[in-house]
Each structure stands twice: as C-alpha cells, then as structure tokens.
Backbone as ProteinMPNN parsed JSONL, in Angstrom:
{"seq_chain_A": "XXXXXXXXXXXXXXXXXXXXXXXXXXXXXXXXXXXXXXXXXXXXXXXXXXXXXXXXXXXXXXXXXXXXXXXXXXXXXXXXXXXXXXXXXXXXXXXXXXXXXXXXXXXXXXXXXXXXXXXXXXXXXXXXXXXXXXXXXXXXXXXXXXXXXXXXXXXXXXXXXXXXXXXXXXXXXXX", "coords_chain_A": {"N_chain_A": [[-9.16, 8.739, 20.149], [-6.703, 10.78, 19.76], [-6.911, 14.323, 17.481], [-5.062, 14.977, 16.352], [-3.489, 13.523, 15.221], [-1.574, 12.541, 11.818], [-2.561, 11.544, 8.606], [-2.322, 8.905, 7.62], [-0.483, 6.465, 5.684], [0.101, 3.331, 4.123], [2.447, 1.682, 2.265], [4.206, -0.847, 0.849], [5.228, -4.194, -0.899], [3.141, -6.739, -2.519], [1.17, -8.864, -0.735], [2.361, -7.514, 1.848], [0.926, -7.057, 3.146], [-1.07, -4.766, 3.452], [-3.818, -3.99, 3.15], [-5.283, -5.623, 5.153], [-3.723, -4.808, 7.567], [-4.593, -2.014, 7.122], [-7.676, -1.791, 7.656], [-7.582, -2.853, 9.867], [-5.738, -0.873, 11.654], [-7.274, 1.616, 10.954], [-10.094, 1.139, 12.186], [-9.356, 0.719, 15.037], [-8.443, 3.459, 15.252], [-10.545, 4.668, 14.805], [-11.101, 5.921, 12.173], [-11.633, 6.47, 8.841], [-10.958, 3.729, 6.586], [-9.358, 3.37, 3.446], [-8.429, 1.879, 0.459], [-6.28, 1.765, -1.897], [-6.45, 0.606, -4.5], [-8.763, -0.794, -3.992], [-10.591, 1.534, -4.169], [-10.415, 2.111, -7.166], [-10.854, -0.177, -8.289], [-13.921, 0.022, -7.766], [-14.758, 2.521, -8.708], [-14.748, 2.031, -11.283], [-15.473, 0.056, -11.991], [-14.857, -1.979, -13.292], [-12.434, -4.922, -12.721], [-8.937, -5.435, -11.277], [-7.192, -6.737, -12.801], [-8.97, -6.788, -15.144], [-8.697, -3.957, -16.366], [-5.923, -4.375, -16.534], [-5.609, -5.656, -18.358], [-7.222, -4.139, -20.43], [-6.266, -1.613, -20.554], [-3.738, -1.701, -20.04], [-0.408, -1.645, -17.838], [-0.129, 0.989, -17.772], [-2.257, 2.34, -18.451], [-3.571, 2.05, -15.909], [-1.826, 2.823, -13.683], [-2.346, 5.557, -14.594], [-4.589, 6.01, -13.461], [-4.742, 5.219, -10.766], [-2.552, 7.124, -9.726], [-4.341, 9.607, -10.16], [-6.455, 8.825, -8.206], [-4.801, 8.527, -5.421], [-3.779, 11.342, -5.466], [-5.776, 12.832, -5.198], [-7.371, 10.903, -2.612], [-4.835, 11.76, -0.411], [-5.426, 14.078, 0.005], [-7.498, 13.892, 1.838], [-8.374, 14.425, 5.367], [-6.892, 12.559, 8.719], [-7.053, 9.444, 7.666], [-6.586, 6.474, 6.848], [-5.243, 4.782, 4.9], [-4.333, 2.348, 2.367], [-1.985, 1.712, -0.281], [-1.233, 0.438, -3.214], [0.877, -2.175, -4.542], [2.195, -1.152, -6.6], [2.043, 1.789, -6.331], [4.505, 3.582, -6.158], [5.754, 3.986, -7.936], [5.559, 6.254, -9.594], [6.491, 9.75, -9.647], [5.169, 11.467, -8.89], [3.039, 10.023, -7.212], [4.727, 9.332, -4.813], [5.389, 11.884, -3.625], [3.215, 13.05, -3.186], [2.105, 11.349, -0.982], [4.721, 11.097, 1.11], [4.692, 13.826, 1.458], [2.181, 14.732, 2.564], [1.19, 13.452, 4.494], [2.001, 10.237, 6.959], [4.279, 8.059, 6.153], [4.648, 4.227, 5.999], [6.427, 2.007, 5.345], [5.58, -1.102, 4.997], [7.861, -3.897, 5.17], [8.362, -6.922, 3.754], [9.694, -9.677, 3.251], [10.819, -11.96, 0.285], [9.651, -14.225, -0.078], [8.026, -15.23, 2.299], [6.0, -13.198, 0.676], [5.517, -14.359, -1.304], [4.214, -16.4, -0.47], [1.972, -15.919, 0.797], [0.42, -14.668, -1.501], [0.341, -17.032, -3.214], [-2.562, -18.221, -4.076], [-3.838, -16.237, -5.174], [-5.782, -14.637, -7.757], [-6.652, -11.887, -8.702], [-4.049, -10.649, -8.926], [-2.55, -9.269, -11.285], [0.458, -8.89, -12.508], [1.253, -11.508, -11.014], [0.57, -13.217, -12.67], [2.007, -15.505, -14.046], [4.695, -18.341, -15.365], [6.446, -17.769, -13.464], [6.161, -16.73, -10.667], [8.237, -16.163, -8.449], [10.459, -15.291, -9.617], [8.888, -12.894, -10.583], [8.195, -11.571, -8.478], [10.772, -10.778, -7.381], [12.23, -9.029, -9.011], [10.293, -7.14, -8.948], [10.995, -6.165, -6.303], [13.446, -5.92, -6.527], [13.416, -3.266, -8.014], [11.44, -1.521, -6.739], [12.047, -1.697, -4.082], [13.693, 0.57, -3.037], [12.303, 2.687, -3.701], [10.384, 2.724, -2.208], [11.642, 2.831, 0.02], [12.89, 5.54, 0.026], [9.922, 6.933, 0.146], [8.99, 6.52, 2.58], [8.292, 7.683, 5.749], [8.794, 5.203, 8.017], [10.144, 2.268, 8.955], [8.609, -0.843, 8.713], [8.805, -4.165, 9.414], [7.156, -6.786, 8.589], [7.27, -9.436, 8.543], [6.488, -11.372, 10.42], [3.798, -11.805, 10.634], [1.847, -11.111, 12.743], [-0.797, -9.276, 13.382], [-1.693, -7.837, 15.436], [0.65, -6.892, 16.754], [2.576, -5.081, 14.517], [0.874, -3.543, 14.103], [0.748, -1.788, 16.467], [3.486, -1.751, 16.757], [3.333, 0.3, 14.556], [1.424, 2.32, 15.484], [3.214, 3.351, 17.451], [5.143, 4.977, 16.492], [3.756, 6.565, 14.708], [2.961, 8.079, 16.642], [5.07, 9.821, 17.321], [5.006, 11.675, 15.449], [2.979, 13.452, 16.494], [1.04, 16.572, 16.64]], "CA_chain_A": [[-7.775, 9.003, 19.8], [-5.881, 12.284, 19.183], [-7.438, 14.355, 16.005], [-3.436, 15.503, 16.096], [-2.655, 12.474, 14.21], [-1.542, 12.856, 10.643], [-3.023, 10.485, 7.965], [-1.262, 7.043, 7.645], [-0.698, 5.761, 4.183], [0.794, 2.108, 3.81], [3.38, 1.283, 1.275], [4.953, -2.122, 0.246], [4.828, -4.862, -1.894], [2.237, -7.466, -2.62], [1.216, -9.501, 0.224], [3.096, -6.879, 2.544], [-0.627, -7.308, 5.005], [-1.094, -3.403, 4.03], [-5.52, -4.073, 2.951], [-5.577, -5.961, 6.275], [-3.394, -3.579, 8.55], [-4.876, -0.553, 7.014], [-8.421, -2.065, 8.37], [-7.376, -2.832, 11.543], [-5.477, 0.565, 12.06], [-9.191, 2.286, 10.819], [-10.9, 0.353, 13.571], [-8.847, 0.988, 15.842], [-8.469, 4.785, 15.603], [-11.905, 5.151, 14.85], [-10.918, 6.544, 10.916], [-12.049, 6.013, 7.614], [-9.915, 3.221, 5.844], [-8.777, 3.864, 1.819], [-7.495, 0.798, -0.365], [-6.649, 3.001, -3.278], [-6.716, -0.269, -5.26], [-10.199, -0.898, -4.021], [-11.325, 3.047, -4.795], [-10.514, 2.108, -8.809], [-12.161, -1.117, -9.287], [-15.715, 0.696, -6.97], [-15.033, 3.356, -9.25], [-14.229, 1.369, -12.506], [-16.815, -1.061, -12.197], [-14.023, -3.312, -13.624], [-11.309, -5.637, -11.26], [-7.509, -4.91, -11.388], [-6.89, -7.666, -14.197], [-9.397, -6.249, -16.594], [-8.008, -2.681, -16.329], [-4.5, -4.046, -17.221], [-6.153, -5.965, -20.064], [-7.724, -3.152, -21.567], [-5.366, -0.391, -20.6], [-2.44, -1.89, -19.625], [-0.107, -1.404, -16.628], [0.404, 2.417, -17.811], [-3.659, 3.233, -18.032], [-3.511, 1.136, -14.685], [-1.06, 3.925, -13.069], [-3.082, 6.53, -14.463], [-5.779, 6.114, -13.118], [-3.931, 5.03, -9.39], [-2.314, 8.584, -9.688], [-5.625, 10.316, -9.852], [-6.857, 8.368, -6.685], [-4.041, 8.962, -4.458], [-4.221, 12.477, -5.475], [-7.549, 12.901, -4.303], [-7.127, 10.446, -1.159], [-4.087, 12.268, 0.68], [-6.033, 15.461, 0.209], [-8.481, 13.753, 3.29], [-7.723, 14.498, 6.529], [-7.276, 11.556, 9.501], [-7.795, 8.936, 6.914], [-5.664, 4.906, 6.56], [-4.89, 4.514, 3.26], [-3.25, 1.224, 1.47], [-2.103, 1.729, -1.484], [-1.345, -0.953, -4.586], [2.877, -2.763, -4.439], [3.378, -0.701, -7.841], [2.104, 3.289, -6.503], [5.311, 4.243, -5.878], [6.706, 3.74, -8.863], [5.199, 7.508, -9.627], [6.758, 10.183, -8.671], [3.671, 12.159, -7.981], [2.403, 9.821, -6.129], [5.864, 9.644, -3.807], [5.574, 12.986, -3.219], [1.79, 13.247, -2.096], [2.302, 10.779, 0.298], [5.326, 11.65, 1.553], [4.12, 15.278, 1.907], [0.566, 14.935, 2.851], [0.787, 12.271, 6.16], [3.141, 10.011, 7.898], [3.6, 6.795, 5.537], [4.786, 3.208, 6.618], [6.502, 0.878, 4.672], [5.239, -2.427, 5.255], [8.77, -4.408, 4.256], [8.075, -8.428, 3.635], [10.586, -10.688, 2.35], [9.549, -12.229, -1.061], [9.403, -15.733, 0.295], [6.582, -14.631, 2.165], [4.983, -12.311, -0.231], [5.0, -15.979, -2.098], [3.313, -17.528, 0.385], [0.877, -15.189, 0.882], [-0.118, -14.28, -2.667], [0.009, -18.043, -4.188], [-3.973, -18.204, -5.213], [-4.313, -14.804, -5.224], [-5.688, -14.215, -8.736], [-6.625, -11.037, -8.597], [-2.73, -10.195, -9.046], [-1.709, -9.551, -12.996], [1.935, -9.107, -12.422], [1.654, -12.849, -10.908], [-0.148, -14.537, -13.498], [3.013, -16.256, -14.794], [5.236, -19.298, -14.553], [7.59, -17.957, -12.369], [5.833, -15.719, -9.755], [8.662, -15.934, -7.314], [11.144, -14.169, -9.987], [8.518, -11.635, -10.977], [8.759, -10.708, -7.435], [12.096, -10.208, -6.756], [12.231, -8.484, -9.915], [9.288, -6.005, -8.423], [11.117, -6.19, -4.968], [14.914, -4.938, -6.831], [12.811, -1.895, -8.621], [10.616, -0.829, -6.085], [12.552, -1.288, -2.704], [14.587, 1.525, -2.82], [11.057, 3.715, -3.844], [9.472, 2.559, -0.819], [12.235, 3.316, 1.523], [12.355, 6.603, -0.232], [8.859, 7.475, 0.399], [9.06, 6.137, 4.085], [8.996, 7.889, 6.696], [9.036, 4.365, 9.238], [9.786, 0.525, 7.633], [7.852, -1.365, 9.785], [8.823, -5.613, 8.979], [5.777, -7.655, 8.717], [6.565, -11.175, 8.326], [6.073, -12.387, 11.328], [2.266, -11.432, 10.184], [1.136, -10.586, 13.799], [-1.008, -8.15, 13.088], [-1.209, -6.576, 16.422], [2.592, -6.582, 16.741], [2.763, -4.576, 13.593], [-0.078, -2.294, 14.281], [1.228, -1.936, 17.596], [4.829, -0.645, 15.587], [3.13, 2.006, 13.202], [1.159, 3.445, 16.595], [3.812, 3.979, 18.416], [5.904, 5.213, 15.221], [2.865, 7.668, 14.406], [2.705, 9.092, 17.783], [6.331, 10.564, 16.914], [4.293, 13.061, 14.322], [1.632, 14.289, 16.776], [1.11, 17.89, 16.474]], "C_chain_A": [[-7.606, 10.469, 19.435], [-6.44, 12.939, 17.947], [-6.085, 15.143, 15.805], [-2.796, 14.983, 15.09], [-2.857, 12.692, 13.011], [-2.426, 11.583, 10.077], [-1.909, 9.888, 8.128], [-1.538, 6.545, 6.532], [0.316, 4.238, 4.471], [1.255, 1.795, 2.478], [4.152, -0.004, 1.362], [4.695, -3.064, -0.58], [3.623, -5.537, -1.507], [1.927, -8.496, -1.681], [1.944, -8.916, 1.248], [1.819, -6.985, 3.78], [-1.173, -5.907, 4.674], [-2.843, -3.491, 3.991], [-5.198, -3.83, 4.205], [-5.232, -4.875, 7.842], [-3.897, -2.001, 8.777], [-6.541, -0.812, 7.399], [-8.407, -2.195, 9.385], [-7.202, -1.813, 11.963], [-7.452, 1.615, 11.929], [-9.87, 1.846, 11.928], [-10.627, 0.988, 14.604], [-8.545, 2.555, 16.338], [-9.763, 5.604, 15.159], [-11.902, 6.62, 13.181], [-11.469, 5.556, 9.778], [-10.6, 5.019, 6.453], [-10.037, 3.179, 4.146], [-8.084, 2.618, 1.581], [-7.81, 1.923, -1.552], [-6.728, 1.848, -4.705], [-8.485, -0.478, -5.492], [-11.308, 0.448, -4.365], [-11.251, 2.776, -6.7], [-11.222, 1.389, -8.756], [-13.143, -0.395, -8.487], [-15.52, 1.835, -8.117], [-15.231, 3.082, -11.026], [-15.645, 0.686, -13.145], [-16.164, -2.105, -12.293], [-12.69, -3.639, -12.835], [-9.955, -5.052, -12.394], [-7.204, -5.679, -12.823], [-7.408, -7.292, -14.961], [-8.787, -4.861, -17.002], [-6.562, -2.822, -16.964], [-4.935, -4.516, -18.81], [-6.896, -4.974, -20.84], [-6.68, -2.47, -21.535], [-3.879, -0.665, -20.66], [-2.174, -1.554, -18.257], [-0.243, 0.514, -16.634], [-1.216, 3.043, -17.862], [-3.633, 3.114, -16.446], [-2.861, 2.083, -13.641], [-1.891, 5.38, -13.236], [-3.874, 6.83, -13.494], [-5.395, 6.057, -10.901], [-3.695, 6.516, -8.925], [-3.594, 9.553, -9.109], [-6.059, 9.993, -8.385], [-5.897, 8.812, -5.884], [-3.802, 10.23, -4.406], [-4.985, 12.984, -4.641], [-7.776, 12.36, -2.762], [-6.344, 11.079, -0.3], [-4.159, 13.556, 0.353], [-6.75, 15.041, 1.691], [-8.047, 13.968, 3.983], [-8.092, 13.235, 7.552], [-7.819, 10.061, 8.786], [-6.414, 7.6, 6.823], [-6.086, 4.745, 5.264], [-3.704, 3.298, 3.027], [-3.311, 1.658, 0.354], [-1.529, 0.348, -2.579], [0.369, -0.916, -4.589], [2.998, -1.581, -5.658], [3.342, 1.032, -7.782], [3.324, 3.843, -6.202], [7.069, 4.751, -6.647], [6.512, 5.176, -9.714], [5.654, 8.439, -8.819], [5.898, 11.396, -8.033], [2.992, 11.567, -6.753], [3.329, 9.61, -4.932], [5.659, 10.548, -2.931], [4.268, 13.683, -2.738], [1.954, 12.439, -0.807], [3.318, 10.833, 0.952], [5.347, 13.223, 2.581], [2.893, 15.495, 3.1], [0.355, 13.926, 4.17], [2.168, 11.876, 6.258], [3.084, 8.532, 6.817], [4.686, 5.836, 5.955], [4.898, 2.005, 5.493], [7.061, -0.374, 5.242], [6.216, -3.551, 4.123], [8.501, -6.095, 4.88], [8.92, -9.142, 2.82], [9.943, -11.566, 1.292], [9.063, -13.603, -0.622], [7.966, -15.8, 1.301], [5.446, -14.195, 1.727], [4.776, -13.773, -1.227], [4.184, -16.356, -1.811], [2.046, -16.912, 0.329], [0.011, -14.803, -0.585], [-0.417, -15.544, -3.928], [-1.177, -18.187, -5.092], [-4.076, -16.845, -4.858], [-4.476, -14.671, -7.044], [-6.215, -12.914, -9.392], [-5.542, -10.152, -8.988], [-2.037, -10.282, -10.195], [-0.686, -9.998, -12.965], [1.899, -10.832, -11.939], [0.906, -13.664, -11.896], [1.079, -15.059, -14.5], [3.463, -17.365, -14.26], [5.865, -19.416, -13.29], [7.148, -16.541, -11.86], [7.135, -15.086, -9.105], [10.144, -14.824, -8.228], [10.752, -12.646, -10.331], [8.612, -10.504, -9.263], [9.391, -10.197, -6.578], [12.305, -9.281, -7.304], [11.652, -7.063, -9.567], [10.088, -4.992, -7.261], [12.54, -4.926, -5.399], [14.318, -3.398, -7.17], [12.289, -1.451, -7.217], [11.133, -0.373, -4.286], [13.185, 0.065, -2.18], [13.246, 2.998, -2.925], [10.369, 3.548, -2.541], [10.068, 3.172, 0.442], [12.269, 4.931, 1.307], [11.344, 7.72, 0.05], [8.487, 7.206, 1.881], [9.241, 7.084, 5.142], [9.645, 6.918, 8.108], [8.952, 3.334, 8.38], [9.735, -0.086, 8.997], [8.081, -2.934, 8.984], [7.398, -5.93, 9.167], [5.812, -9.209, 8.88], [6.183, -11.82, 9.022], [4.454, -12.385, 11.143], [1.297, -11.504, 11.225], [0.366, -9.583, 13.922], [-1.353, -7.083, 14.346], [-0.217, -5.685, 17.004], [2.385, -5.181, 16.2], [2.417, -3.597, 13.881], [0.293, -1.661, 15.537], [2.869, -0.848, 17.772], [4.332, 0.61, 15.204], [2.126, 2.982, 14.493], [2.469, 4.104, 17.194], [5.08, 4.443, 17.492], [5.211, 6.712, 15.254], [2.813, 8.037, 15.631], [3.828, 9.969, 17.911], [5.682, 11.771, 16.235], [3.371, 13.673, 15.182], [2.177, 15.737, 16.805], [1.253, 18.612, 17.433]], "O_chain_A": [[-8.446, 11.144, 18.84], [-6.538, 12.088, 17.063], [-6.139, 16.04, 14.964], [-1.959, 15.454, 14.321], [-3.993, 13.022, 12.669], [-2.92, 10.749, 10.836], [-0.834, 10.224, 8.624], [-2.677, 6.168, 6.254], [1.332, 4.386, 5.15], [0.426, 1.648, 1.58], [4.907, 0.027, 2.334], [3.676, -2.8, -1.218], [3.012, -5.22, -0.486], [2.755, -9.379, -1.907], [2.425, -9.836, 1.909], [1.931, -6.979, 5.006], [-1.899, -5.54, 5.599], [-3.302, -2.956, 5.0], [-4.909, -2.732, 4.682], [-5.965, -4.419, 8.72], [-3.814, -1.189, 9.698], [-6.984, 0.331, 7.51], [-9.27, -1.645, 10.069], [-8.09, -1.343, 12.673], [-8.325, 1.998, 12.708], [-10.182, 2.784, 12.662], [-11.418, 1.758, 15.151], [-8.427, 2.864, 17.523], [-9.936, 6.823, 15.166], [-12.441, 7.726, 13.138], [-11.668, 4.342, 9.795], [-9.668, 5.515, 5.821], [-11.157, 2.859, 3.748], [-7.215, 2.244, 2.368], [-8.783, 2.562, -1.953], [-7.041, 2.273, -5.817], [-9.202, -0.397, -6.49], [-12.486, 0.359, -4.71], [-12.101, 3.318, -7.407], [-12.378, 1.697, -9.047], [-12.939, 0.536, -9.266], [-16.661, 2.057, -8.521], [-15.774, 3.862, -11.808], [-16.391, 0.752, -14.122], [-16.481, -3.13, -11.69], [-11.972, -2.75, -12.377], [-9.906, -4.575, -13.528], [-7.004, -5.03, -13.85], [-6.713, -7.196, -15.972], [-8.37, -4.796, -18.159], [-6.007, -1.96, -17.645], [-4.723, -4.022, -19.918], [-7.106, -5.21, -22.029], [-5.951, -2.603, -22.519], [-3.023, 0.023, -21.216], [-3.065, -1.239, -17.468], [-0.422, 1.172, -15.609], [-1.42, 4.145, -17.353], [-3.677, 4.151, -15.784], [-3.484, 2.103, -12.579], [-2.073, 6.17, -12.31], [-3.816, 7.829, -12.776], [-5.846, 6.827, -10.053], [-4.349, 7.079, -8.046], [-3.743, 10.052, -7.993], [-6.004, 10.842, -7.495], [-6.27, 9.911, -5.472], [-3.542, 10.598, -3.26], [-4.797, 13.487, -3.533], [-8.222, 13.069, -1.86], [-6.871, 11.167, 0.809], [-3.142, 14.248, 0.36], [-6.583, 15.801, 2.645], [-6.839, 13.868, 3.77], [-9.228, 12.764, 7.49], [-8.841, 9.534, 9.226], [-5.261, 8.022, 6.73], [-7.209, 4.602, 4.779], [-2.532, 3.328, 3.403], [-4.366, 2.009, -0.174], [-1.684, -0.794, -2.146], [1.028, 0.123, -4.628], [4.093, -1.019, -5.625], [4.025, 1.727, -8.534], [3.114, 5.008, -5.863], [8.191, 5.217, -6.449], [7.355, 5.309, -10.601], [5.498, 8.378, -7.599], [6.016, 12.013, -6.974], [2.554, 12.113, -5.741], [2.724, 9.705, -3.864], [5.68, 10.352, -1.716], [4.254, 14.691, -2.032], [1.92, 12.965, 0.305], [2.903, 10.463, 2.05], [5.744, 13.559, 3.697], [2.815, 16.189, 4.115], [-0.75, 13.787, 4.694], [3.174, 12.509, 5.939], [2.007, 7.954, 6.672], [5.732, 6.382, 6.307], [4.019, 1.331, 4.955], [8.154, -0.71, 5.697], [5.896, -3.961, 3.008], [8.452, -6.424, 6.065], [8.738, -9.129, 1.603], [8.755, -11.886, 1.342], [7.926, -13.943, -0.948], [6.968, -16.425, 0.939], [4.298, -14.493, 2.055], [3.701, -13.992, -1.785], [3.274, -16.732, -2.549], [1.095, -17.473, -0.216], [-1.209, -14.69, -0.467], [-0.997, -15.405, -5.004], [-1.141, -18.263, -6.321], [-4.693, -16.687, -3.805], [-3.43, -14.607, -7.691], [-6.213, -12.868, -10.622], [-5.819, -9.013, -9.366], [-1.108, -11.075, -10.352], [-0.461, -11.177, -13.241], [2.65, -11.509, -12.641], [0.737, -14.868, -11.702], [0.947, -14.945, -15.719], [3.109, -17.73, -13.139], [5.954, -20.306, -12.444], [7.53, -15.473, -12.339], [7.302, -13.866, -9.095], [10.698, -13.878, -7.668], [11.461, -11.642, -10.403], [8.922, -9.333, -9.04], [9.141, -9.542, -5.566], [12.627, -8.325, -6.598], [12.268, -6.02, -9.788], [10.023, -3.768, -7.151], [12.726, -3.78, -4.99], [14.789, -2.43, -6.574], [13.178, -0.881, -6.583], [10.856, 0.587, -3.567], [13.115, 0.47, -1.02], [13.347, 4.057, -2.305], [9.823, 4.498, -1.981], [9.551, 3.72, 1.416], [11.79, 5.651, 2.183], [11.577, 8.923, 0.172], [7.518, 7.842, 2.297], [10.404, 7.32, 5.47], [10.466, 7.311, 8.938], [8.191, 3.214, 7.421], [10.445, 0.048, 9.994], [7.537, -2.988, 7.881], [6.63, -5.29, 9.885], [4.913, -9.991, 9.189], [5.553, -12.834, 8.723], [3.937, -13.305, 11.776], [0.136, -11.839, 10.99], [0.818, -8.749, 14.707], [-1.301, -5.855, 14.275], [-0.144, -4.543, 17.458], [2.108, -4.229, 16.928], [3.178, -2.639, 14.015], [-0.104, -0.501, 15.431], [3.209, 0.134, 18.432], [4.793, 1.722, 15.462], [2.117, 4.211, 14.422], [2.605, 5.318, 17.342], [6.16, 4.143, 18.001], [5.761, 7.742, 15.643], [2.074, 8.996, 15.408], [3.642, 10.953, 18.626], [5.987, 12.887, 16.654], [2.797, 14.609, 14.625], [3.354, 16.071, 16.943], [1.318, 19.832, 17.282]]}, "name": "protein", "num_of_chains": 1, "seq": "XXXXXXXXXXXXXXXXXXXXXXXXXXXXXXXXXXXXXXXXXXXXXXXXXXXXXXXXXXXXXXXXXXXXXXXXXXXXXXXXXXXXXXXXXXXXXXXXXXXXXXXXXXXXXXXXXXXXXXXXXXXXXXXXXXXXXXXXXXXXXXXXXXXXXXXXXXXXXXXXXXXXXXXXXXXXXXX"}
C-alpha cells in the first residue's frame, strides 16, 4: 500500500467495532495497530475497571491523554481509541491534526447488544446500561462528529463493508 497514507485513528462509542476494525485495517495495510485503551492497561499492569477504581474516571483520562499524545506522533499507524477520548480537548485536536480520523457511528441499541457481557466496561456496570448509553451517546456525539473527518455507520457490523468505507474515504487524503 501507499506510504502516502496518513495515520487512521478510530473514534466512537462503545461497541462502535473500532478494536476489531482497527485490526483488520492494520492487516490489511500492512501497519502497526494502536488500541490506546490496550497501550494503558500493557502499560499499567492494571485493567480499565481497576484504574477507575483507584483513580477514577479523571486519573482514567489522564493517563488516555498522555497515550494519544504519544500515539499520533507515529507515522502510518491504526489507532482505536476508548468511547470517552474525545471528551478532551487535547486529545480532539491531536487527532484531528495529526491523521485522517473515522468516526465509527453505532446506534445505542446495538452498542447494547454488543457490549451486554462485556465486563470490562465501568461506565456499564449498572442497572440501566441502555440509559447510561444514551446519556454517553447525547454528550459525546457531537465530539465525535467534531473530531471527524469521515462518519462511517457500522451497524450493519460487516466488517469488510466498513473497512471497505474508511479505504476508500482515506484514499481522499493521499499525498
């Protein structure tokens, strides 16, 4: 593939497919894939849930910040990042700046489906998941489209479709 192509960061909520898509895309263009979720806990030692339990959501951002910092410094590099980085406006404005980014938009009824046993997921450890993530969805939608340069749907959760979208999206940016 092209070494023209900018980085590719993925943005959306929880269950939006971005892990999975941002593996496939890596594969596929023969790049190094970034979960900036999965760079804290490897770097942490400790999973997403203990981090909020010690620190909270606001150490929890810290520390996010720092990583995505550091990540859309790489060059040629698929990066997912975590439903809540964009709630920073540092980190907006690295990824925005620094590549081509792709928000991966999923209706919550989906992001339900998809995230039911997921316990891994603080924000859902309550009674009522499906309001915490509308709740997420009202705040954060408007940050995502924000930081967008392409909103790529997902639900149909084809993932070649999709991937298929953000190529021929990202070939708009070649150099």
């Amino acid at each position: 593939m092209s070494t023209t192509l900018p980085p590719i960061y993925l943005v959306g909520p929880m269950g939006a497919g971005k892990s999975t898509l941002g593996r496939y895309l890596g594969q596929q263009l023969g790049r190094p894939f970034h979960d900036s979720d999965k760079v804290i806990v490897d770097r942490t030692g400790a999973d997403i849930p203990w981090i909020f339990d010690m620190e909270g959501e606001e150490g929890f951002r810290r520390r996010e910040e720092e990583i995505i910092e550091e990540l859309t410094r790489l060059p040629e590099i698929v990066m997912a990042t975590g439903g809540g980085a964009v709630l920073r406006e540092a980190n907006r404005r690295h990824l925005h700046e620094r590549g081509v980014v792709f928000y991966l938009w999923t209706p919550v009824e989906v992001q339900l489906a998809r995230t039911r046993h997921d316990r891994n997921r603080p924000l859902l450890q309550t009674a009522d998941p499906e309001r915490v993530l509308r709740e997420l969805m009202a705040v954060r939608d408007p940050l995502y489209r924000e930081v967008a340069h392409h909103i790529i749907p997902t639900a149909s959760g084809n993932l070649r479709k999709v991937a298929d979208l953000v190529l021929d999206r990202l070939h708009e940016h070649e150099a």
